[in-house]
N, C-alpha and C positions, 0 to 999 in steps of 0.2 A: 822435332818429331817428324819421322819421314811421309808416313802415313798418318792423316789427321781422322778421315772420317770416308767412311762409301755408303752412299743412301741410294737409293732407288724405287722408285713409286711406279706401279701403273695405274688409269685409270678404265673403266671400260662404260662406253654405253650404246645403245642401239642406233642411234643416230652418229656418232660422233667418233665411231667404231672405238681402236684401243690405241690409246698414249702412251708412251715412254719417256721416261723423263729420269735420268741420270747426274747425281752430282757427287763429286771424287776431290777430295783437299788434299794435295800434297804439298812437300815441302817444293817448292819451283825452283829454289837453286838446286837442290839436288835433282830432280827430274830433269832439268836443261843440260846436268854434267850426263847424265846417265844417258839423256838421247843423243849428246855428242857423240859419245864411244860406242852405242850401239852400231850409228850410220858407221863410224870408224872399222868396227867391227864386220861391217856387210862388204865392204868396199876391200877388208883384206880379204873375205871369203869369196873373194869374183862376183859381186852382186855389185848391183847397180842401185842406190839405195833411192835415187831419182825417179826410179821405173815408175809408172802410176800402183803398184802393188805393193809395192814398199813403202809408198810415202810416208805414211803413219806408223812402220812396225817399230822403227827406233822407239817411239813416244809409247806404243803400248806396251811393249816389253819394258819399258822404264817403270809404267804404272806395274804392271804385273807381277815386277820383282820388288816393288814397292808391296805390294799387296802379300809373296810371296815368306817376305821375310820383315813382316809385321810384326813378329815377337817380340824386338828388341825393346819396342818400345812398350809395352806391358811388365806388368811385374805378378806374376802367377801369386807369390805370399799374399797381398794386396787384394787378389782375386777368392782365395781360399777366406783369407778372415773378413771378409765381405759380406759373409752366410755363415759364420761360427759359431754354435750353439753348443748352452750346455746338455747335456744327454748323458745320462748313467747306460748308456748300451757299451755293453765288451764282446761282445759279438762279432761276426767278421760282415763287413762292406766291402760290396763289388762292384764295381761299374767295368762291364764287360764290352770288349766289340766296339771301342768307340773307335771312328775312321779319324785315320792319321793321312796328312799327306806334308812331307815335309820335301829338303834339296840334300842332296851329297853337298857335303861342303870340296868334294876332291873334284867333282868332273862340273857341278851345279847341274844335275841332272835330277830329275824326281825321283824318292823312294817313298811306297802308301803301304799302307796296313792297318791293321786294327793294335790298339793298346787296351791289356784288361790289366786294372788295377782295383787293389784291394787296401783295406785299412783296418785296424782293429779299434776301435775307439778309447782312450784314457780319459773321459772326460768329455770330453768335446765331440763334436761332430762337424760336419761342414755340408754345405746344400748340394745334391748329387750331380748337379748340372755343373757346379765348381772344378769339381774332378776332371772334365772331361774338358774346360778351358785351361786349367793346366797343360793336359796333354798338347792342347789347340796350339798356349801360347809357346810351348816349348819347341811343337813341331816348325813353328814360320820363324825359325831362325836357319842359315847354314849349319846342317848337323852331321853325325856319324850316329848310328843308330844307339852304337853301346853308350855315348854320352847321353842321350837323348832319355833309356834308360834310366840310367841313372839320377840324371837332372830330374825327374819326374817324380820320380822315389824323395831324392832327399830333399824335394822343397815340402812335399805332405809331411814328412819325418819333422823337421824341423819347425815349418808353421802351426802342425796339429800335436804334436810331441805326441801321437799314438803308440802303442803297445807293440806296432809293428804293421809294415806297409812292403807289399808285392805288388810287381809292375810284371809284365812279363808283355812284348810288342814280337808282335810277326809282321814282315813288310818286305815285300818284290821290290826291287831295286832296276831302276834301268841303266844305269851305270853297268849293271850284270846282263840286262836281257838286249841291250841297243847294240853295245860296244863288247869291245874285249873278248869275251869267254862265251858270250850269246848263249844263257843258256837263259830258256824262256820261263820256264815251268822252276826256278829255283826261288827259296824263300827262306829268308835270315829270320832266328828267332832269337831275341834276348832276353835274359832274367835281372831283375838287383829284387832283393829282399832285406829287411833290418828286423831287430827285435825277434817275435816269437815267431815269423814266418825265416826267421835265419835258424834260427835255436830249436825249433821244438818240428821235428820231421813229419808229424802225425797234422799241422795244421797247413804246412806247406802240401802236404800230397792234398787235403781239404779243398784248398785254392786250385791245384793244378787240374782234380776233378768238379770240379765247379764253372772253372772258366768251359771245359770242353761238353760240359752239357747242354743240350738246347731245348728248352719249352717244347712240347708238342703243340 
């Protein structure tokens, strides 16, 4: 496992002002390869990876793409039947707006947005904070958005065997707004659906105005 664990504690008191106290388990063989190539990395880009400013970026980009692409080691099924309950609701579930922030797997560049995701229940249900570490654990992989979709959709489809499951993610890209085509203001949206949000048009238009409403 690449990433083991990231804890972080502070203390505070009036005397004694405020503490930080930091502890991070990584795998160290792989974090030693990853700051080798980093410095490697600095040294083809005209950097001096020696400068006092750089001392440490190899090691913390090493921790941060550790941290970054922490999915792998998760299993989202695992995470879902964690909190799986039976429940006679057939009704539509939404977990709306949850913040994504995942990497281009093409440039390893960040793209963020929100995922709203919906289910209909057959049986079962699963606890609503579940939903949204699926999303979590599928985003901290190297992704393309349309898989990412997808992946999202068919692990609820499969683990909850629901009556039908919509994902639908909006997310800026910097790969679009840093490089290339620079356009700042541009936003990818993708859909996957199964069952009666594929089949039945009246419950998919349900979802599409539901995710765009907002509480007053």
């Amino acid at each position: 496992m690449w990433l083991n664990s990231i804890a972080m504690s502070t203390q505070s008191t009036q005397s004694e002002g405020i503490h930080y106290h930091k502890e991070e388990h990584y795998n160290s063989e792989a974090l030693e390869k990853l700051q080798f190539h980093y410095g490697e990395i600095l040294k083809l880009l005209g950097e001096d990876p020696a400068r006092e400013g750089l001392l440490k970026t190899p090691e913390r980009v090493a921790k941060a793409m550790g941290f970054l692409t922490q999915g792998y080691d998760q299993d989202p099924a695992e995470v879902l039947l964690s909190a799986k309950f039976r429940e006679e609701y057939k009704q539509m579930v939404i977990v709306k707006d949850i913040e994504l922030y995942s990497m281009c797997e093409h440039h390893l560049m960040p793209f963020f947005g929100k995922a709203h995701v919906a289910y209909i229940p057959n049986g079962y249900i699963t606890g609503l904070s579940k939903i949204a570490r699926v999303v979590e654990i599928f985003s901290r992989r190297l992704q393309v958005q349309e898989r990412l979709t997808v992946q999202i959709r068919d692990c609820i489809q499969q683990t909850l065997n629901p009556m039908g499951v919509a994902v639908v993610i909006e997310a800026a890209h910097m790969c679009m707004q840093m490089r290339g085509v620079q356009k700042q203001n541009s936003v990818t949206t993708t859909s996957a659906f199964t069952g009666v949000f594929m089949n039945q048009i009246q419950t998919r238009q349900e979802f599409i105005e539901l995710i765009g409403h907002r509480l007053k």
